[in-house]
C-alpha positions as CSV (number, residue, x, y, z in Angstrom):
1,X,73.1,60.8,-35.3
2,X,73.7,58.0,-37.6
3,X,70.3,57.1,-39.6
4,X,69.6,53.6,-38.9
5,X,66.4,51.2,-38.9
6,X,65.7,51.8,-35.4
7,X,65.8,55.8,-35.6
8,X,64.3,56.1,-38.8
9,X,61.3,58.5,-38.1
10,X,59.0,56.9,-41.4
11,X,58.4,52.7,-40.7
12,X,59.3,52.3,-45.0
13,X,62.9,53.7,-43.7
14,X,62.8,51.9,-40.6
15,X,60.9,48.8,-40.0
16,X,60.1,47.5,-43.7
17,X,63.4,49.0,-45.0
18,X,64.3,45.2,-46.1
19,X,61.1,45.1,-47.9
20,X,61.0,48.2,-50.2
21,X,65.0,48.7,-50.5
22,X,64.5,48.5,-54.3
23,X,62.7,51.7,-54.4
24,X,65.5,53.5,-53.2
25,X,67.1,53.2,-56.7
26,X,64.5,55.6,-57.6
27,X,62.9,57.6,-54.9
28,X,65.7,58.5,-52.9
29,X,67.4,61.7,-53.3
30,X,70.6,60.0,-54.5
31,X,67.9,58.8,-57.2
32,X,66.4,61.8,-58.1
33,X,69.8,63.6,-58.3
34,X,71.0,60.6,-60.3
35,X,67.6,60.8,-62.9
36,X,68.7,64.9,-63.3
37,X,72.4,64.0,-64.6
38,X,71.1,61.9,-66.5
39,X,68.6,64.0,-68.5
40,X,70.9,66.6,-68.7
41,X,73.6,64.6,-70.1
42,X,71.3,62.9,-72.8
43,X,70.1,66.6,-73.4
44,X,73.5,67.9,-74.4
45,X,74.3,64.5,-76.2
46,X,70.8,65.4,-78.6
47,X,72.2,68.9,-78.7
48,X,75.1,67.8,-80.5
49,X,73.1,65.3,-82.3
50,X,71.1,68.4,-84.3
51,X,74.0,70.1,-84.6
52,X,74.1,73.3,-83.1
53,X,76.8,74.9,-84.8
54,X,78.7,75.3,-81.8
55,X,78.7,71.9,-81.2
56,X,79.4,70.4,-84.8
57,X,83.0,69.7,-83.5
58,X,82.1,68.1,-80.4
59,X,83.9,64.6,-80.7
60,X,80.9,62.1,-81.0
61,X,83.2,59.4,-79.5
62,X,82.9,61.3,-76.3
63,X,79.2,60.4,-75.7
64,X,80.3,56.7,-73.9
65,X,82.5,59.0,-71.2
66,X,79.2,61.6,-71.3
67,X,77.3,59.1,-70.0
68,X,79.6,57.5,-67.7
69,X,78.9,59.9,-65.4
70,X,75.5,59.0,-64.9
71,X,75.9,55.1,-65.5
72,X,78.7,55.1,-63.0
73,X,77.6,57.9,-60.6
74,X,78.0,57.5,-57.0
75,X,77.0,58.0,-53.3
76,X,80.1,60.3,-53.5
77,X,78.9,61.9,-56.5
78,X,75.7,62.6,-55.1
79,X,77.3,64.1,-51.5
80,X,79.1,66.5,-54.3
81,X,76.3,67.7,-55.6
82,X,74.5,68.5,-52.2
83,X,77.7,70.4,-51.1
84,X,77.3,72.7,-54.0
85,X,73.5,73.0,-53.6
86,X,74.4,73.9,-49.7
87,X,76.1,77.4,-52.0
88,X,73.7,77.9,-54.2
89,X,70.4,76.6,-52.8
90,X,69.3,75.8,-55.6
91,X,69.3,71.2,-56.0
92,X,69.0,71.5,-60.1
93,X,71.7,74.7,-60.8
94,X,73.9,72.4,-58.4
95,X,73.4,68.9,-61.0
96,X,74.6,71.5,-63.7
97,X,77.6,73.0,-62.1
98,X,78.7,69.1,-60.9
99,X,78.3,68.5,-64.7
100,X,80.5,71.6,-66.1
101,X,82.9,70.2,-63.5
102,X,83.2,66.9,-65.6
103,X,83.5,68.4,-68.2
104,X,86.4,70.6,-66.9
105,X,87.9,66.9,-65.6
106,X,87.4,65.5,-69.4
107,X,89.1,68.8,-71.2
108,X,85.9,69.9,-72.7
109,X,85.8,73.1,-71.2
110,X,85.0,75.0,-74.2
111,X,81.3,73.4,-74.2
112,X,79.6,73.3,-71.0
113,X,77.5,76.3,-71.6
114,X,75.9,74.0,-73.4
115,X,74.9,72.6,-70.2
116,X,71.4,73.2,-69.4
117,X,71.4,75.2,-72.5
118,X,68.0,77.3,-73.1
119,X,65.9,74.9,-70.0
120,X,64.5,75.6,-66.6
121,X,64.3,72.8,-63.6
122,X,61.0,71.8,-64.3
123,X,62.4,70.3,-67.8
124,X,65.0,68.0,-65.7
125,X,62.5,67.2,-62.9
126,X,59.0,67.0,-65.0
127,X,61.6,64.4,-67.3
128,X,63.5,63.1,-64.3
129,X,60.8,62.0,-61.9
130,X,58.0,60.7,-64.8
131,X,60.9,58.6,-65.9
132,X,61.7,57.7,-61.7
133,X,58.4,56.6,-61.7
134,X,58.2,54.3,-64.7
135,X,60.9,52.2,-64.0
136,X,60.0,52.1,-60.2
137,X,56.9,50.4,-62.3
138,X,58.0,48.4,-64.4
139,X,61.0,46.8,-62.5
140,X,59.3,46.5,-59.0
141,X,56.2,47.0,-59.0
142,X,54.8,45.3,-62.0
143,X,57.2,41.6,-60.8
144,X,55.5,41.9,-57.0
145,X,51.8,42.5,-59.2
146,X,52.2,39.4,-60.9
147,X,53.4,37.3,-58.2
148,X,50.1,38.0,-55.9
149,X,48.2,37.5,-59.5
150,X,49.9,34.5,-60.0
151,X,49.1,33.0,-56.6
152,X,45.6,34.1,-56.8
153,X,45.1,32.4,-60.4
154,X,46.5,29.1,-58.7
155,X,45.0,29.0,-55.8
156,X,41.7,30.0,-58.0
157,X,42.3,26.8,-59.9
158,X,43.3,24.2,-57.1
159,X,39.6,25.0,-55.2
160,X,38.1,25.8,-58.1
161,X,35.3,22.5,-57.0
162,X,35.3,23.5,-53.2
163,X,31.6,24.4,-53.0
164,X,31.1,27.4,-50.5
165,X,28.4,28.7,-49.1
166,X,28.3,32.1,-50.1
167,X,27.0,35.2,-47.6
168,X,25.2,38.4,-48.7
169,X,24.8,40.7,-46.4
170,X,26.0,38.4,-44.1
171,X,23.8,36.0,-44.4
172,X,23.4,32.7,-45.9
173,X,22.8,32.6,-49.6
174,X,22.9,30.4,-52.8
175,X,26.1,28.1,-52.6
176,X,29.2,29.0,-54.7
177,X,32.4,27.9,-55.2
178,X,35.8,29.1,-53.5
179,X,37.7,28.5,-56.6
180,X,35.1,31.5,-58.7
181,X,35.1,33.2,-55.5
182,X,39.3,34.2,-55.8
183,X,38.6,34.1,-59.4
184,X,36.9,37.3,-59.1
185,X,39.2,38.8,-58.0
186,X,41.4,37.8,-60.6
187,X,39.8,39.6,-62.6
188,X,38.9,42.7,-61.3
189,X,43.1,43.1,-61.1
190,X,43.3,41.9,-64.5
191,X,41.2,44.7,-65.7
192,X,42.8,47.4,-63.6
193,X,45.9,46.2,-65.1
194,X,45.3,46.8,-68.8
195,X,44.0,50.2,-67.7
196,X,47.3,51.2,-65.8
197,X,49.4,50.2,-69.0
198,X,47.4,52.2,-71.6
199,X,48.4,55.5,-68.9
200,X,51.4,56.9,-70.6
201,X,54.6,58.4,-68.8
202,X,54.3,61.7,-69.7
203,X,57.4,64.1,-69.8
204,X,57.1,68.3,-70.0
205,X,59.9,69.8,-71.9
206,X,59.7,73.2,-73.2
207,X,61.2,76.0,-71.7
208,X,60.5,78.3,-68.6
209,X,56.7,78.9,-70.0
210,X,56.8,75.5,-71.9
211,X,57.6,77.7,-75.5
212,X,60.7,77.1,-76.3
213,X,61.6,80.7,-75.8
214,X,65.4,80.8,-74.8
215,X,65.8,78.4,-77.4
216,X,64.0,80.1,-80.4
217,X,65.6,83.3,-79.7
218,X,69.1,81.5,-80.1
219,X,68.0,79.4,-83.1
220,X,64.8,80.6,-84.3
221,X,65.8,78.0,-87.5
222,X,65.5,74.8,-85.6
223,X,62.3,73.2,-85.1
224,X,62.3,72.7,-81.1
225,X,59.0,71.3,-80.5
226,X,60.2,68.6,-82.8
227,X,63.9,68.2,-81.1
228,X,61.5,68.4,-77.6
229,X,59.4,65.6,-78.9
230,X,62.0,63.8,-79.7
231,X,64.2,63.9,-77.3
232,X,61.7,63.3,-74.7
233,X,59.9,60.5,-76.5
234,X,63.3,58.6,-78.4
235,X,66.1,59.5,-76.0
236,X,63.4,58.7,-72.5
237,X,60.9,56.7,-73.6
238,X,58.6,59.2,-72.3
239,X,55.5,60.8,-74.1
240,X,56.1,64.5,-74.7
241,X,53.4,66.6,-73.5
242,X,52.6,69.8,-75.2
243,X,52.0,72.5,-74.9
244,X,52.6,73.2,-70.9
245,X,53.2,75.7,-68.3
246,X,56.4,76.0,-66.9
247,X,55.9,72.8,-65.4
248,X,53.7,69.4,-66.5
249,X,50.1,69.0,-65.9
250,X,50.4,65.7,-64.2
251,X,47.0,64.7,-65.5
252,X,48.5,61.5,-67.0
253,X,50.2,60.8,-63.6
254,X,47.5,61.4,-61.3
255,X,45.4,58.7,-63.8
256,X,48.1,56.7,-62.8
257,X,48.0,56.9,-59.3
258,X,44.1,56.9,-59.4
259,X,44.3,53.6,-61.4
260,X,46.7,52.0,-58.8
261,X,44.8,53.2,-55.8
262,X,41.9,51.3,-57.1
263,X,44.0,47.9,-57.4
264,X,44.9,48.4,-53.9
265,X,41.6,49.3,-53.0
266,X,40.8,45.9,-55.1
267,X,43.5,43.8,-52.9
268,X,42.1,45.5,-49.7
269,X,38.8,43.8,-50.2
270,X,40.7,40.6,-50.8
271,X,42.2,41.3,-47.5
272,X,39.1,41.7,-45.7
273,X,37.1,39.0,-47.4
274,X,40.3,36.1,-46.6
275,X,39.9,37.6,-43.3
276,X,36.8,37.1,-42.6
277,X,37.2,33.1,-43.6
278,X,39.5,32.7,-41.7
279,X,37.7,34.0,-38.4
280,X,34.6,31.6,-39.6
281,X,37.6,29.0,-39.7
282,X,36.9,28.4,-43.7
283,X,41.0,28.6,-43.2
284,X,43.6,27.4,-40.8
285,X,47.0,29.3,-41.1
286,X,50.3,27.6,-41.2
287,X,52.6,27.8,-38.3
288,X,56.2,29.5,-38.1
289,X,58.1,27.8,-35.2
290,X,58.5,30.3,-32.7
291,X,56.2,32.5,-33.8
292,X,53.8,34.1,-31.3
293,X,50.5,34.8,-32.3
294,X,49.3,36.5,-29.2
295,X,51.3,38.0,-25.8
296,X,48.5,36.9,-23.5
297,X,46.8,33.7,-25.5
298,X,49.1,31.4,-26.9
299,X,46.4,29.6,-29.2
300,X,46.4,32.6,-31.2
301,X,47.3,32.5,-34.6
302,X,46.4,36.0,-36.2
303,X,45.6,36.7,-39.6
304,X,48.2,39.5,-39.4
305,X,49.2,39.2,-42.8
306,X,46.1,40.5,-44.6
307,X,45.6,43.3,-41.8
308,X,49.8,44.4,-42.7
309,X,48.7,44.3,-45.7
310,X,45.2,46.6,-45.6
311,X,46.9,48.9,-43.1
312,X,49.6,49.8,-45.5
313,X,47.4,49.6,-48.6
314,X,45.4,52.3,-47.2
315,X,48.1,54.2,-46.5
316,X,49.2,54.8,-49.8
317,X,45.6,55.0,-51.1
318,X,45.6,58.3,-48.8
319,X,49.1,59.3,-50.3
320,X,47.4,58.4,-53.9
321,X,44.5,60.6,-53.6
322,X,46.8,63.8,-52.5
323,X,49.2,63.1,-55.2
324,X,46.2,62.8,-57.7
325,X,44.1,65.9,-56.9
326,X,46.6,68.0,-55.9
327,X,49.6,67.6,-58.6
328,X,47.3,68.5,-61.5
329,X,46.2,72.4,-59.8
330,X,49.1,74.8,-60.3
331,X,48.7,78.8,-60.1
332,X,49.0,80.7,-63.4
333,X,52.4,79.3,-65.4
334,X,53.0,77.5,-62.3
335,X,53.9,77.4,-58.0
336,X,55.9,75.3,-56.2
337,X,53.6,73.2,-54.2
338,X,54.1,70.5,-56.6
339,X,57.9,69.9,-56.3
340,X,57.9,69.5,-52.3
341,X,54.9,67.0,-52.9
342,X,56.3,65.0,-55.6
343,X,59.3,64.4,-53.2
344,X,57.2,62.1,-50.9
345,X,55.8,60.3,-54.3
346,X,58.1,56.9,-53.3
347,X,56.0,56.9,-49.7
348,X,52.6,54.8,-51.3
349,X,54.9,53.1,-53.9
350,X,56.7,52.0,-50.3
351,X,52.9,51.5,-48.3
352,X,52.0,49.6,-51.6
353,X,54.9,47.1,-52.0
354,X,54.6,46.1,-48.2
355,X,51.0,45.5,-48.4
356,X,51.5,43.5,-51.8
357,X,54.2,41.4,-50.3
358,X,52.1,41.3,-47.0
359,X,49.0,39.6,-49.0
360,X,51.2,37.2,-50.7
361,X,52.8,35.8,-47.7
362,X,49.6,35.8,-45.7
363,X,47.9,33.4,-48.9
364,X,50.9,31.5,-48.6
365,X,50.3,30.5,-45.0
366,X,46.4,29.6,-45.9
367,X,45.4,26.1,-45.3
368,X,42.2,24.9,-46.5
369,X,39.3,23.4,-43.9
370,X,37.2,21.4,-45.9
371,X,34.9,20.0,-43.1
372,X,34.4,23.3,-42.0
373,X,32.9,24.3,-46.4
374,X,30.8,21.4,-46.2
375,X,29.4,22.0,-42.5
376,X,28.5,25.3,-42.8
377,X,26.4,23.8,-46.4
378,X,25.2,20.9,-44.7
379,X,23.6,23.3,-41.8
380,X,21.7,25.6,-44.3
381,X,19.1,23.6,-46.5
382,X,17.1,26.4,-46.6
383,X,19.9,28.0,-49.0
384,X,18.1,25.4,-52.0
385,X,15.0,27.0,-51.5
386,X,15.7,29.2,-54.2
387,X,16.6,26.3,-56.7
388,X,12.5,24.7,-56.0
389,X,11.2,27.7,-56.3
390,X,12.4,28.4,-60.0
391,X,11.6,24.8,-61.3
392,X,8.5,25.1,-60.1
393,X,8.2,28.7,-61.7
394,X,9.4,27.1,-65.0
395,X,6.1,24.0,-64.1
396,X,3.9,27.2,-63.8
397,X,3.3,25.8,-60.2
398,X,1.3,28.9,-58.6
399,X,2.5,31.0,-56.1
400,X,6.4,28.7,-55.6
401,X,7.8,32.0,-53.9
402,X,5.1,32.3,-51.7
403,X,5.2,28.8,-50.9
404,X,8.9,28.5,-50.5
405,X,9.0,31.4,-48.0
406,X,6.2,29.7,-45.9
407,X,8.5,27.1,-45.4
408,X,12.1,29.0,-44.9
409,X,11.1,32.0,-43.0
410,X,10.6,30.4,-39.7
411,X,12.6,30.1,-36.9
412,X,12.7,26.1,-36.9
413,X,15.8,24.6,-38.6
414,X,15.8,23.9,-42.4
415,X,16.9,20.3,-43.1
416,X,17.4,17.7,-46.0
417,X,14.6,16.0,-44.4
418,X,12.0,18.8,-44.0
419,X,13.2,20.0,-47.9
420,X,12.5,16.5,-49.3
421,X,9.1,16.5,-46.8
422,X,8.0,20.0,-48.1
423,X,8.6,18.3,-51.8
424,X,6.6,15.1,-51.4
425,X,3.4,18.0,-50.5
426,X,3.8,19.4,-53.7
427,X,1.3,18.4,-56.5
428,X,4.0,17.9,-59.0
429,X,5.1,14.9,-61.5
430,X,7.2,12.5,-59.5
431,X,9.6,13.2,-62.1
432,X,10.0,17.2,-61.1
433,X,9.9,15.5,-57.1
434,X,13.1,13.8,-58.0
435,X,14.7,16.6,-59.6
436,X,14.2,18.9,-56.7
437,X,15.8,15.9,-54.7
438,X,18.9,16.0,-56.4
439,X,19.4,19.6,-55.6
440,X,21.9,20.1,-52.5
441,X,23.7,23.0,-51.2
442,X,27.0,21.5,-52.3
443,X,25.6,21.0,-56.0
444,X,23.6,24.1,-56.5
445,X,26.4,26.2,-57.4
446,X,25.5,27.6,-60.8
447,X,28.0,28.1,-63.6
């Protein structure tokens, strides 16, 4: 059966294919096959670089045709490569014998033991995948990051003098602004941010037990933890860790995950929060024509957007948290539970770009209701009372709290008028009367 959107047994193959396509340049298996030819061919390319003596003749002007075959490599290529795996059952000895086969094609025969020379798999996937993953980040990730920052910082700014009145617990408490509101979560992002890019992509490469062994034995001379380091950190762009197991420890990529699990956990309470304004009507949503907001009541018009987006956020938060806890625990010099889990590591990089593209397109739609801001202030006076209560704290008026809750823990309805009432009682300057006057739930809101 031919795969297809509509048979595709995972929705980030199926329905949201359009939306995470991009990924598939990295996470796919035609990506993760690609990212193996890749490391092998700069691998031999630094071999020749030392020189081995073997490979003092190689002719340097070869290198461009080398790499070719990863620059230029194909579905085809990749179909090629799972044919020979389908002999040997083995998905990395299959990326070398595809390789010796280009060689064969290029009449360098003579040096494609050089091939793999000295590594195991985990050197080609622990270098393949970390480098996968980082420019998964930086090329989609980080652009769809910036564009729901973006749009949070100017929507921040255009209500930064809507005065809101802000809920704790639920409940009405001292005013705010909409404009700080969004602002914080500017900044929460912001913060996460500078953590995930002080996380660096880090790369084992070392041999079967992460010593170099095959390759010492050959050329106990050359200093290999320096060619690894170099190679891994010049050639990849990749920070070498050492020493290992047979395989990397992953703490440096579970930190990553961690870290973005808690910027989606951050855009999940956005979610919720723009949500919740817009069931107490703080926001009307634009409308699509055509769109149906409801099979049964057509007035709806559903904040689907932010729920897409917290659905799919959690999602990869789940993902996340495996991927972190588990990746780092490996028996002894290392098992294989990691390698069939780090093949699912594109699913919350997937859950994550839908939910980031989700949020942006639902604060897109968001229309401001201003009568509804300054009807909701203008029905809780009692909101002030905490502004009195502190000027007349700083008059060294006895007992204001006491006083002040006398007034606003009743059942009857806190107005200007019974506000400016309960002030006239007070045995204050006439001066301080008019100050507490000028206090209104649309002024008091602080810095």
């Amino acid at each position: 059966m031919q795969l297809s959107s509509l048979n595709a047994i995972s929705p980030i193959d199926g329905r949201y294919r359009s939306k995470v396509e991009a990924l598939s340049n990295y996470f796919s298996e035609e990506a993760l096959i690609k990212y193996r030819v890749l490391v092998e061919i700069e691998y031999f390319i630094a071999l020749c670089e030392i020189p081995l003596p073997q490979l003092e003749r190689f002719d340097a002007n070869l290198f461009d045709d080398l790499r070719a075959i990863y620059k230029n490599f194909t579905a085809d290529d990749a179909l090629k490569i799972k044919t020979i795996e389908s002999v040997t059952n083995h998905d990395v000895k299959a990326v070398e014998y595809f390789i010796k086969e280009q060689f064969d094609a290029l009449n360098i025969s003579e040096y494609k033991e050089f091939i793999h020379f000295g590594l195991t798999s985990q050197d080609i996937n622990n270098t393949a995948i970390p480098l996968s993953i980082k420019e998964a980040m930086n090329d989609v990730y980080v652009p769809e990051y910036f564009k729901v920052l973006n749009e949070l910082k100017s929507l921040s700014n255009e209500w930064k003098a809507v005065s809101m009145l802000a809920r704790t617990h639920g409940q009405p408490a001292s005013p705010t602004r909409l404009g700080k509101e969004i602002e914080v979560f500017v900044v929460r992002l912001e913060e996460q941010f500078n953590l995930l890019n002080d996380i660096p992509s880090a790369a084992k490469f070392g041999g079967a037990t992460g010593n170099f062994n095959a390759h010492k034995v050959a050329y106990p001379t050359i200093d290999w933890k320096a060619f690894g380091s170099k190679f891994v950190q010049e050639k990849l762009g990749l920070q070498h860790s050492f020493p290992t197991t047979q395989i990397e420890h992953y703490d440096h990529m579970a930190a990553l995950f961690d870290c973005l699990k808690r910027i989606n956990t951050i855009i999940i309470d956005l979610d919720r929060d723009i949500w919740t304004y817009v069931s107490m009507d703080y926001f009307k949503q634009k409308i699509k024509k055509g769109e149906v907001g409801s099979s049964a009541m057509p007035h709806k018009v559903n904040p689907i957007d932010f729920e897409n987006s917290e659905g799919n956020l959690g999602i990869a938060n789940a993902v996340f948290e495996h991927l972190a806890a588990k990746l780092p625990l490996s028996r002894l010099q290392r098992d294989l539970t990691d390698s069939t889990v780090l093949r699912n590591v594109g699913v919350p990089f997937s859950h994550t770009i839908i939910g980031l593209k989700s949020t942006l397109k639902g604060l897109n739609k968001l229309l401001l209701n201003e009568a509804k801001f300054a009807e909701d202030l203008e029905n809780n006076w009692a909101v002030v009372a905490e502004a009195i209560q502190t000027i007349l704290r700083r008059e060294a008026y006895p007992n204001p709290y006491e006083a002040l809750k006398g007034l606003t823990r009743t059942n009857e309805k806190i107005t200007q008028d019974s506000i400016s009432n309960f002030i006239d009682t007070l045995d204050v300057p006439n001066s301080i009367k008019e100050e507490l006057k000028q206090i209104t739930p649309s002024n008091y809101t602080g810095i």
